[in-house]
SEROVO-149689 format. One record per residue (C-alpha): residue number from 1; residue in one letter; chain; x, y, z. Coordinates in pm, 1 decimal. Layout:
<tordrens>
+-----+---+---+----------+----------+----------+
:   k : r : c :        x :        y :        z :
+-----+---+---+----------+----------+----------+
: NUM : a : A :        X :        Y :        Z :
...
+-----+---+---+----------+----------+----------+
</tordrens>
This chain:
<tordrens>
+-----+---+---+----------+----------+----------+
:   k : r : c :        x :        y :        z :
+-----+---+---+----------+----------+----------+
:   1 : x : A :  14227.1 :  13471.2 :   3574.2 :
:   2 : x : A :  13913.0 :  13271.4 :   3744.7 :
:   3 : x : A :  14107.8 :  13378.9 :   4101.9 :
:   4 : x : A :  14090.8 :  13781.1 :   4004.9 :
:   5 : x : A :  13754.9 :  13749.8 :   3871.9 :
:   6 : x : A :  13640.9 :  13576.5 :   4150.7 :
:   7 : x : A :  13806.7 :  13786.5 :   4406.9 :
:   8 : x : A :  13652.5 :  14092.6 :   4222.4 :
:   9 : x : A :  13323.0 :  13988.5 :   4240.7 :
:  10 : x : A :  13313.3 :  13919.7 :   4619.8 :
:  11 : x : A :  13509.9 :  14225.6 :   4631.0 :
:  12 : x : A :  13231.6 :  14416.8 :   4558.5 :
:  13 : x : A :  12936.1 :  14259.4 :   4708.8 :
:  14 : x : A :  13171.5 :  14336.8 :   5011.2 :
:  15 : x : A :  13221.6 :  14668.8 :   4911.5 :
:  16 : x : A :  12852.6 :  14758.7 :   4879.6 :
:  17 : x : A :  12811.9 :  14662.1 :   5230.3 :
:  18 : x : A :  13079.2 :  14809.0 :   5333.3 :
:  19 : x : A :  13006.5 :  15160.2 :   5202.4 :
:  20 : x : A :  12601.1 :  15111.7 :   5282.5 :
:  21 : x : A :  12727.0 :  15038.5 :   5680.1 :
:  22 : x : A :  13009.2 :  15340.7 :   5689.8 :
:  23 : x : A :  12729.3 :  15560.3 :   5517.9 :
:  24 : x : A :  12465.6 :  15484.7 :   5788.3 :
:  25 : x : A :  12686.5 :  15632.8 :   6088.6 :
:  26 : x : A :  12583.7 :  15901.0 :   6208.3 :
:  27 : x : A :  12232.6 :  15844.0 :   6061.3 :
:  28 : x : A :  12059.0 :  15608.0 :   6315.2 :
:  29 : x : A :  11778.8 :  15902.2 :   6379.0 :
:  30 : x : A :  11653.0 :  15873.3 :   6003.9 :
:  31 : x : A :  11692.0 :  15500.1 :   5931.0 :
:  32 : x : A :  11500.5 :  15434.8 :   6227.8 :
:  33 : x : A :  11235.5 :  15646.3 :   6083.6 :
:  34 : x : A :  11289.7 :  15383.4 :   5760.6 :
:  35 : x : A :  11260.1 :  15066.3 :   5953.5 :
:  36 : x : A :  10921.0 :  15227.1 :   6074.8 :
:  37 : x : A :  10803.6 :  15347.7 :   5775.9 :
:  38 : x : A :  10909.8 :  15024.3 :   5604.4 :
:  39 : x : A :  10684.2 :  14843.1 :   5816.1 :
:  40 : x : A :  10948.3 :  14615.9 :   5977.0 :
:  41 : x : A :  10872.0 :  14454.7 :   6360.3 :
:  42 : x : A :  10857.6 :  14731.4 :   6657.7 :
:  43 : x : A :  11174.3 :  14613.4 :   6816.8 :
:  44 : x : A :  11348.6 :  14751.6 :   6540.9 :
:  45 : x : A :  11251.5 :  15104.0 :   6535.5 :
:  46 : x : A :  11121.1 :  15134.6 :   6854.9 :
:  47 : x : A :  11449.1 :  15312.2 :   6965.0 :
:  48 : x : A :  11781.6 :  15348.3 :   6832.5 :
:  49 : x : A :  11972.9 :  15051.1 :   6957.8 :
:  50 : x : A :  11885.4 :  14825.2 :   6640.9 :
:  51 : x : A :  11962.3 :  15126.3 :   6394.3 :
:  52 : x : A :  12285.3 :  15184.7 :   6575.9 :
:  53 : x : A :  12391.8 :  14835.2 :   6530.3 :
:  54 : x : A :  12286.6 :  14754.8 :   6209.8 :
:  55 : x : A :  12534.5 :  14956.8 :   6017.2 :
:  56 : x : A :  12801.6 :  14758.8 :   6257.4 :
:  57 : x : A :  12646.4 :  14396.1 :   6125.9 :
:  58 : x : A :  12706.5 :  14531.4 :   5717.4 :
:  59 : x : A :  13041.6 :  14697.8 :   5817.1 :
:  60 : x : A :  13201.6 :  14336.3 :   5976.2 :
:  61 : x : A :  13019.2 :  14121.3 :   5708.2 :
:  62 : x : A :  13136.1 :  14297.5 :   5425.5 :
:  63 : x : A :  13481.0 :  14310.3 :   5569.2 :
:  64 : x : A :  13483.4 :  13959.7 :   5670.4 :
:  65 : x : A :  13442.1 :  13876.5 :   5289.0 :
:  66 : x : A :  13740.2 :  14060.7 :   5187.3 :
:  67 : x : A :  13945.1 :  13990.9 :   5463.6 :
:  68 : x : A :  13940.6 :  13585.9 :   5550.9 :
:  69 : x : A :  14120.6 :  13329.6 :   5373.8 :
:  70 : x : A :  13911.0 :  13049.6 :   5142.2 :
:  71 : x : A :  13738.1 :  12902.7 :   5209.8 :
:  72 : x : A :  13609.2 :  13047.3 :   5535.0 :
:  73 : x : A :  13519.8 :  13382.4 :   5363.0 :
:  74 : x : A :  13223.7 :  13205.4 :   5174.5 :
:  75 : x : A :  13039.3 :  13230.4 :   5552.1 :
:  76 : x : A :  13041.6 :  13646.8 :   5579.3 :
:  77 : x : A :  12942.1 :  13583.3 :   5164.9 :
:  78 : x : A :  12630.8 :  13440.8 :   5221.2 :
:  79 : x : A :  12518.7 :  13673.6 :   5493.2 :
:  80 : x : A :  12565.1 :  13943.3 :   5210.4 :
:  81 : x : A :  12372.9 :  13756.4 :   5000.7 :
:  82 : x : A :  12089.8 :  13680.8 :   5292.0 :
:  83 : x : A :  12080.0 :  14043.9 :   5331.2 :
:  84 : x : A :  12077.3 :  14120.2 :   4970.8 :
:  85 : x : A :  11764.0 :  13915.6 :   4896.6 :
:  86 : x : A :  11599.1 :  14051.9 :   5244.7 :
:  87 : x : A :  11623.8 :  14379.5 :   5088.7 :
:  88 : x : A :  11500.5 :  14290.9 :   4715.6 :
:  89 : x : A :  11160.2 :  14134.8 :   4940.4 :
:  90 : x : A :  11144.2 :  14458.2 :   5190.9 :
:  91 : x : A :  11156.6 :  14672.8 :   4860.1 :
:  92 : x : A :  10940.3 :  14483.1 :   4648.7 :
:  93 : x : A :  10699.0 :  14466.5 :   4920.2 :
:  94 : x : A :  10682.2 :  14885.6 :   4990.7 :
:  95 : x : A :  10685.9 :  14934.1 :   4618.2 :
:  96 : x : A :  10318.0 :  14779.0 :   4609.0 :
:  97 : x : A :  10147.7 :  15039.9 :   4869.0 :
:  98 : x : A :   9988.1 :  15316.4 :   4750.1 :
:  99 : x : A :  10187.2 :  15573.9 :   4924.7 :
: 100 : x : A :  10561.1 :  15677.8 :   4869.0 :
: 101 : x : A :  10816.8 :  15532.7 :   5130.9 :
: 102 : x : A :  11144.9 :  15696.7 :   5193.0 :
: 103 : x : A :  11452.8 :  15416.6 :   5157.6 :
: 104 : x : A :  11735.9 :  15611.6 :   5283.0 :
: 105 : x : A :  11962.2 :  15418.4 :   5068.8 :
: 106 : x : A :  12278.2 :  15414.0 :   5163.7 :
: 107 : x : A :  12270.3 :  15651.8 :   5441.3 :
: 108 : x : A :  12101.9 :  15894.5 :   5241.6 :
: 109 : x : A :  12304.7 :  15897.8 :   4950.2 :
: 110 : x : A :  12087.0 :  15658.5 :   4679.1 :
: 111 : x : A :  11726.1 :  15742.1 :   4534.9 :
: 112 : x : A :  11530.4 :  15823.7 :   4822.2 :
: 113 : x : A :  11233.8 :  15697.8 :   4682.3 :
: 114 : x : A :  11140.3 :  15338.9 :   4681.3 :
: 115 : x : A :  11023.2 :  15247.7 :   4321.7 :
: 116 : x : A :  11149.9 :  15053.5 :   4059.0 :
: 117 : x : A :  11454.5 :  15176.9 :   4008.3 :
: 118 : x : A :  11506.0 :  15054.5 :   4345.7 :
: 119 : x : A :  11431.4 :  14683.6 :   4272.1 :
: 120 : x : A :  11643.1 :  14656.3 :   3982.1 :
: 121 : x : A :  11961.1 :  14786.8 :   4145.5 :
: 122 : x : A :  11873.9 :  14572.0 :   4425.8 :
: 123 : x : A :  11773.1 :  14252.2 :   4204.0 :
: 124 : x : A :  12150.5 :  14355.8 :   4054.3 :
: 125 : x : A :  12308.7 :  14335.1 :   4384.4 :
: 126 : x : A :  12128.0 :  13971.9 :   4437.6 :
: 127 : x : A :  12271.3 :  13845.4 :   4138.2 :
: 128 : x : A :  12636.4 :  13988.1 :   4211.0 :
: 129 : x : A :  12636.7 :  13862.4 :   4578.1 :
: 130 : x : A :  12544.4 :  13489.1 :   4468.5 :
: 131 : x : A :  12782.3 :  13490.5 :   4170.3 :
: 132 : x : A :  13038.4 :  13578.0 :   4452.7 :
: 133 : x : A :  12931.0 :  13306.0 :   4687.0 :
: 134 : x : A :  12962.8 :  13074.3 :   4394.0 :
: 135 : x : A :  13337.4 :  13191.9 :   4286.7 :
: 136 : x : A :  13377.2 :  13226.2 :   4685.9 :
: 137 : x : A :  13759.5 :  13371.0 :   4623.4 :
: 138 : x : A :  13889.3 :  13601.7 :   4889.2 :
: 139 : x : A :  14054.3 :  13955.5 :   4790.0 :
: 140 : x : A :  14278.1 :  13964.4 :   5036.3 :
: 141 : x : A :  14411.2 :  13613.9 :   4997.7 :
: 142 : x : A :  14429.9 :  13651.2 :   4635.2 :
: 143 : x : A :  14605.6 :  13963.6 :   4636.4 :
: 144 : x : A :  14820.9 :  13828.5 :   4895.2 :
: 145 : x : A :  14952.2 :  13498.8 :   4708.9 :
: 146 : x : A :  14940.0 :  13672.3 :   4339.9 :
: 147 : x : A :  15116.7 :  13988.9 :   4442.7 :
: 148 : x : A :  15275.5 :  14001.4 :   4773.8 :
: 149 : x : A :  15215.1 :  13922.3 :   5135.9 :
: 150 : x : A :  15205.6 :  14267.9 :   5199.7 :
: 151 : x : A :  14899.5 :  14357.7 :   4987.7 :
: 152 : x : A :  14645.1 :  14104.0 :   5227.5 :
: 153 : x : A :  14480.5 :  14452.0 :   5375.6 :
: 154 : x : A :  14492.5 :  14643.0 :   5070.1 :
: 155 : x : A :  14122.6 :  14496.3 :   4939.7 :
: 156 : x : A :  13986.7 :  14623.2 :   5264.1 :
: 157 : x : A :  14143.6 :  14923.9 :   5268.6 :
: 158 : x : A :  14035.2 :  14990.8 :   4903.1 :
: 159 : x : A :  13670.9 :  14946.2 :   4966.8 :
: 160 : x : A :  13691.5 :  15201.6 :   5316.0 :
: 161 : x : A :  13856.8 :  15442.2 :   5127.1 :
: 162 : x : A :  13514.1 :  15448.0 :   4847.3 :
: 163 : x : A :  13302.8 :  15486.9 :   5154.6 :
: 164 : x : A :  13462.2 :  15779.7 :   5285.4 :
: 165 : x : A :  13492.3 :  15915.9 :   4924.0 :
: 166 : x : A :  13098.2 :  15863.3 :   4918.4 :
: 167 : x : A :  13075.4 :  16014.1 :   5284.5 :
: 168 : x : A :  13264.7 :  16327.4 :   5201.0 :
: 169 : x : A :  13026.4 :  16346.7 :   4834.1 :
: 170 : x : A :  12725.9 :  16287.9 :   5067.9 :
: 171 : x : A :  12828.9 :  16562.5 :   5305.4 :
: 172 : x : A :  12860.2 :  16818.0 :   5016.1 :
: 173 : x : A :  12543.0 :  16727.6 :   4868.4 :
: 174 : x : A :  12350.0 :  16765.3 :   5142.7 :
: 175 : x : A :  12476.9 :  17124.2 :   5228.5 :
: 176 : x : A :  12373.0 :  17232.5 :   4894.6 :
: 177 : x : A :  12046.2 :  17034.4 :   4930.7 :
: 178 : x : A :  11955.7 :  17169.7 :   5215.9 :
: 179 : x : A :  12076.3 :  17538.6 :   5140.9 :
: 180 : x : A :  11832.0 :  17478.2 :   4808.3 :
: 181 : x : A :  11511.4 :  17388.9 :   5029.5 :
: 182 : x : A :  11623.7 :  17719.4 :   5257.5 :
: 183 : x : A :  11603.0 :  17918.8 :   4963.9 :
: 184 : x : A :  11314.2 :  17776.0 :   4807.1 :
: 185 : x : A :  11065.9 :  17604.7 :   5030.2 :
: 186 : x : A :  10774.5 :  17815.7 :   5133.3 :
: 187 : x : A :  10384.5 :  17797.3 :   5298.6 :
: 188 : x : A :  10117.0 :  17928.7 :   5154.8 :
: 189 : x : A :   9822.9 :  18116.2 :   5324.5 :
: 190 : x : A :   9446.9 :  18049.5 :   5287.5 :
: 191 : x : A :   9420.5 :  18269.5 :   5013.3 :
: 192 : x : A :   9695.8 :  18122.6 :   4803.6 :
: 193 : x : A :  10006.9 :  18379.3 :   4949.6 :
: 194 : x : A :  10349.6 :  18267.8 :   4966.7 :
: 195 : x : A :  10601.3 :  18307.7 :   5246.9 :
: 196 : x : A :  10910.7 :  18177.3 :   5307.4 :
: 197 : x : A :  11034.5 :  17919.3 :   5583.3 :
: 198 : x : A :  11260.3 :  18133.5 :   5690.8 :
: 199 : x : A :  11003.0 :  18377.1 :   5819.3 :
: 200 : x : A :  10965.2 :  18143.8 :   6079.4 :
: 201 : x : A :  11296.7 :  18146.0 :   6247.6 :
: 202 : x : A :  11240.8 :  18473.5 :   6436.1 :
: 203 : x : A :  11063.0 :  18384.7 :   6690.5 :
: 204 : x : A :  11153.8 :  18080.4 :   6685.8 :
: 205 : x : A :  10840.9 :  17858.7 :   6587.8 :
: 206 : x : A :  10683.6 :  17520.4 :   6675.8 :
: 207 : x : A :  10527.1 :  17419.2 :   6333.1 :
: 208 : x : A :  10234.8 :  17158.1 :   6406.7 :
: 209 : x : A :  10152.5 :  16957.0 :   6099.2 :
: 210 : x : A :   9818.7 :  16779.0 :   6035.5 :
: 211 : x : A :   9637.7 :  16613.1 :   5715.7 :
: 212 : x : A :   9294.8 :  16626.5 :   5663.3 :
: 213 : x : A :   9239.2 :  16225.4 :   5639.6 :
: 214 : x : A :   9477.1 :  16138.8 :   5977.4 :
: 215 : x : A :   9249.5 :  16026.7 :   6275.9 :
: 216 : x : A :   9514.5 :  16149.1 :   6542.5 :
: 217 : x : A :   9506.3 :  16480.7 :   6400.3 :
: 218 : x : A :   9111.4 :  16569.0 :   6433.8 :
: 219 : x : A :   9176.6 :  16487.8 :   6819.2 :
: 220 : x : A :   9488.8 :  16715.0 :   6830.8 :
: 221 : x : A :   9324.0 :  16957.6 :   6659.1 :
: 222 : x : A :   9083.6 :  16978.8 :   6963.9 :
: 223 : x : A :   9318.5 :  17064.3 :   7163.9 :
: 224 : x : A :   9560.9 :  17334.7 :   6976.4 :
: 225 : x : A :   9382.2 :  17624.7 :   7086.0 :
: 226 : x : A :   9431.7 :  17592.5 :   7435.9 :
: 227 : x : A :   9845.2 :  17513.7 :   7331.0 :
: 228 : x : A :   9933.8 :  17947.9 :   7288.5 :
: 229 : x : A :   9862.3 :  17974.5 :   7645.2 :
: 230 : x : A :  10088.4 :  17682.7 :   7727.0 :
: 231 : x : A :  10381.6 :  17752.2 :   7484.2 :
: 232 : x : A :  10707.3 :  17724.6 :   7612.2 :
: 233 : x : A :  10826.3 :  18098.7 :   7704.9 :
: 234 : x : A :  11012.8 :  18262.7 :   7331.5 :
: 235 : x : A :  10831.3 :  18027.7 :   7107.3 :
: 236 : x : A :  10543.6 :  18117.0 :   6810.5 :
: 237 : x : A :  10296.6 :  17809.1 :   6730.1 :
: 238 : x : A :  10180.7 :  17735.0 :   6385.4 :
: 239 : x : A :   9953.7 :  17529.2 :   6250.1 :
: 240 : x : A :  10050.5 :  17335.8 :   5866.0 :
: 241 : x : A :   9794.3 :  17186.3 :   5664.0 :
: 242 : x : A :   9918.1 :  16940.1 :   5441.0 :
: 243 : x : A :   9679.2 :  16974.0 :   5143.9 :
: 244 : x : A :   9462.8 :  17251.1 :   5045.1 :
: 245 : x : A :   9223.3 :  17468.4 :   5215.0 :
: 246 : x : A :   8911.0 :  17286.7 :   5109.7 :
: 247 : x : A :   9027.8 :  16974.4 :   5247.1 :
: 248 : x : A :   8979.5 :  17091.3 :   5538.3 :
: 249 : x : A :   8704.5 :  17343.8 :   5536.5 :
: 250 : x : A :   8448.3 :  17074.8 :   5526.3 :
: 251 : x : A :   8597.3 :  16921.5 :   5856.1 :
: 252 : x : A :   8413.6 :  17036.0 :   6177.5 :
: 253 : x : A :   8756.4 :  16989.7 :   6358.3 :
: 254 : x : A :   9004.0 :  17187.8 :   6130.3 :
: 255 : x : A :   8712.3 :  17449.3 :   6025.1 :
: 256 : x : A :   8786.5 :  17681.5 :   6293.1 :
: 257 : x : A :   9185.0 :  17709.9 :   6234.8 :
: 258 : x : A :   9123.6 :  17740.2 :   5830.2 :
: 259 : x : A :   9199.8 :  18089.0 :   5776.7 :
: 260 : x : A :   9461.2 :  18076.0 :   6031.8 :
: 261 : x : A :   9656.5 :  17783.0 :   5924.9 :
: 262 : x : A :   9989.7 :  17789.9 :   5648.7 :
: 263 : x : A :   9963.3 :  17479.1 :   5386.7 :
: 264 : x : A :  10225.4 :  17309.5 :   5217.6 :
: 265 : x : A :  10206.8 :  16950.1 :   5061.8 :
: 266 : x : A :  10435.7 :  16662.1 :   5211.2 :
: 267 : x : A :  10719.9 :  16726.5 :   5097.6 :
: 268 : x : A :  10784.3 :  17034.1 :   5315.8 :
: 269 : x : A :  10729.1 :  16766.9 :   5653.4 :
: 270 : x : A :  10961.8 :  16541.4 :   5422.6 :
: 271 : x : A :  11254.2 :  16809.8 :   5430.3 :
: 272 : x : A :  11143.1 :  16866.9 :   5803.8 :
: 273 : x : A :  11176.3 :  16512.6 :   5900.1 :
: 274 : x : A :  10880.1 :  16503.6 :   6032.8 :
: 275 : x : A :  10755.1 :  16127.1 :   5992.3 :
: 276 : x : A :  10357.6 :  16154.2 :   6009.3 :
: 277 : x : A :  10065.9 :  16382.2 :   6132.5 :
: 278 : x : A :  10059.7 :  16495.2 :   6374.6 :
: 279 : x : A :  10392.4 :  16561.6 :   6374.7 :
: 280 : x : A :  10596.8 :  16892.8 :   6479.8 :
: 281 : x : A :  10957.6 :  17042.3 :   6396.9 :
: 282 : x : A :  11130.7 :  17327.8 :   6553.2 :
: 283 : x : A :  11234.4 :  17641.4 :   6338.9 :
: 284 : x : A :  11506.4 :  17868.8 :   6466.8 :
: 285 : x : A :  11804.2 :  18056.6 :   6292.7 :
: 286 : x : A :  12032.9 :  17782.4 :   6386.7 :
: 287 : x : A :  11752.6 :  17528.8 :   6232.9 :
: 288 : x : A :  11635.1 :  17682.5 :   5932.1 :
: 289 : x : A :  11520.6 :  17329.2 :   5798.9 :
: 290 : x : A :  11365.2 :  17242.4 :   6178.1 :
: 291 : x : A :  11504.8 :  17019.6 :   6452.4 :
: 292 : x : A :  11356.5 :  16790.8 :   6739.4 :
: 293 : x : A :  11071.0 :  16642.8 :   6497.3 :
: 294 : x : A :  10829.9 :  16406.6 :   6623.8 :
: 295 : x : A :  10510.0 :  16274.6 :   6619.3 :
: 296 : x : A :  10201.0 :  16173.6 :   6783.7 :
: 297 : x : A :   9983.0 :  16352.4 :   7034.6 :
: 298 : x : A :  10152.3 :  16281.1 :   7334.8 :
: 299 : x : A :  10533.2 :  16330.7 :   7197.4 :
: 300 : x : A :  10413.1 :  16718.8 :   7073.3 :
: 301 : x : A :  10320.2 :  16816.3 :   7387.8 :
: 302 : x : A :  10562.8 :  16730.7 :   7590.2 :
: 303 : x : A :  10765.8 :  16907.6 :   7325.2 :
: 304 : x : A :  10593.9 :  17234.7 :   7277.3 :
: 305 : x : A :  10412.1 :  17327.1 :   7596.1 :
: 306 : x : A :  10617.3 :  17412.5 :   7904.3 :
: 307 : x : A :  10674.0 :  17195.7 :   8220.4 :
: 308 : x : A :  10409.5 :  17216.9 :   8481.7 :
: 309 : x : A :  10194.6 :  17296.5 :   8192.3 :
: 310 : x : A :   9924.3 :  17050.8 :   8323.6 :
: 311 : x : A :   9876.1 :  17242.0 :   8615.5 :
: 312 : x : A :   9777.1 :  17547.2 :   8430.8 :
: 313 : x : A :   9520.3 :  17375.2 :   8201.5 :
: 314 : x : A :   9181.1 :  17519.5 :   8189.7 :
: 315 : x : A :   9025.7 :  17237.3 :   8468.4 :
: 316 : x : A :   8708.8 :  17219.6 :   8164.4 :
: 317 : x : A :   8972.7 :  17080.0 :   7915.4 :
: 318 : x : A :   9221.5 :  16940.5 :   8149.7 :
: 319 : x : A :   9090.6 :  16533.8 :   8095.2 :
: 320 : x : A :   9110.2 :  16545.8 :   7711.4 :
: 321 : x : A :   9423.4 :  16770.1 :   7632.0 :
: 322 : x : A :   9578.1 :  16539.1 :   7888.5 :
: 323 : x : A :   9525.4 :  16237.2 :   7690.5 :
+-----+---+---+----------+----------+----------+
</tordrens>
């Protein structure tokens, strides 16, 4: 009995790892936006090597517990449990800032918030993954000697077949998420008007989001009106306010686009994936929700204005929208 209890509880620390790590393919785009948001060092975000290999280091270590013999599958054990109680710090530490931070649990699939909820479940998965480094039983061995020799891969197997259970749920859920925030997500005008995303699929549209409190964006601001002239050929350009009008009113540098700008809170930018402001998605048919996000002054422009376009700048403005 102490062998299948054991084996069950490192059988699903392993499997938690295992299903985060097969959830995060195909993902590295939007965890790398986590690992920035979370605060974590630059060479983890800075491109997407790290966020394409982490989902490798949960996949082997949650394997390795399931698959080795004892006692050499205690070793992949307490890397699970390492990793557990780096996440319970990470999330403990983001849950104290004053501003909501995005998790992407699980590829996507848990709360996307992090919050309290958050700690507890990962406080739970501390306690699991040390109460299987201290039974430190493997599945497959114990499956092996207690049923038959053939059964040594069926642990493993067992826990890949959850995560593509949970990738297939994932997939459905997010098609009916995202068909939702089609349906439903709009932008208002100054005077309180609603209209639909989807109004800006045809033309296709560059929509350039700023907050009224963001440094960056009062010095991208400067430099929107001359973007029209520069827009690559078939594209609109529209400005979002995140917040409402009188935010901005006061503001010498967002006065003048006011009654011209569409304003939405964050969570439109949110479904956008745009990380921060300045930031910038693409809206066509084919990208209802917007593609090619980014952010930053630098990253827009090279996004929205055509090439050569620094050739054609007005020479008065040419220094400063070059920046």
């Amino acid at each position: 009995m102490i062998d299948w209890i054991g084996s069950l509880l490192t059988w699903l620390a392993a499997a938690v790892l295992v299903t985060s790590g097969v959830l995060k393919f195909g993902t590295a785009a939007s965890f790398q936006l986590t690992l920035s948001q979370f605060g974590l060092p630059r060479w983890t975000w800075k491109d997407e090597r790290f966020a394409r290999a982490f989902p490798w280091i949960e996949l082997v270590l949650g394997l390795g517990a399931i698959l080795l013999p004892s006692p050499w599958q205690v070793v992949p054990s307490i890397g699970i449990l390492a990793l557990f109680i780096g996440f319970l710090v990470l999330v403990i530490q983001v849950s104290r800032r004053p501003s909501t931070v995005s998790c992407n649990c699980f590829g996507g699939l848990g709360d996307d918030t992090v919050g309290t909820r958050t700690i507890v479940r990962n406080a739970v998965l501390v306690a699991l993954a040390l109460a299987a480094v201290a039974a430190h039983r493997s599945p497959a061995s114990v499956g092996s000697d207690r049923l038959a020799g053939w059964c040594y891969p069926l642990p493993a197997l067992l826990a890949l077949a959850v995560a593509g259970a949970l990738v297939v749920c994932r997939t459905v859920a997010t098609r009916r998420r995202r068909a939702h925030l089609v349906r439903t997500l709009t932008v208002q005008d100054v005077d309180g008007n609603e209209m639909p995303i989807t109004e800006f699929q045809d033309p296709p549209t560059f929509l350039v989001f700023f907050s009224s409190g963001c440094g960056s964006c009062h010095s991208v601001v400067e430099h929107f009106r001359w973007w029209p002239n520069l827009l690559k050929d078939g594209w609109d350009l529209q400005p979002v306010f995140l917040g409402r009008p009188e935010e901005f009113r006061s503001q010498e540098a967002f006065a003048p686009l006011v009654e011209h700008a569409w304003y939405a809170d964050r969570s439109l930018a949110g479904a956008m994936q745009v990380a921060g402001t300045p930031g910038v998605a693409a809206v066509d048919a084919e990208h209802p929700l917007g593609h090619l996000a980014t952010s930053g002054h630098g990253a827009i422009q090279e996004l929205v204005l055509r090439t050569g376009w620094r050739d054609e700048l007005p020479s008065e403005s040419a220094d400063q929208t070059a920046g």
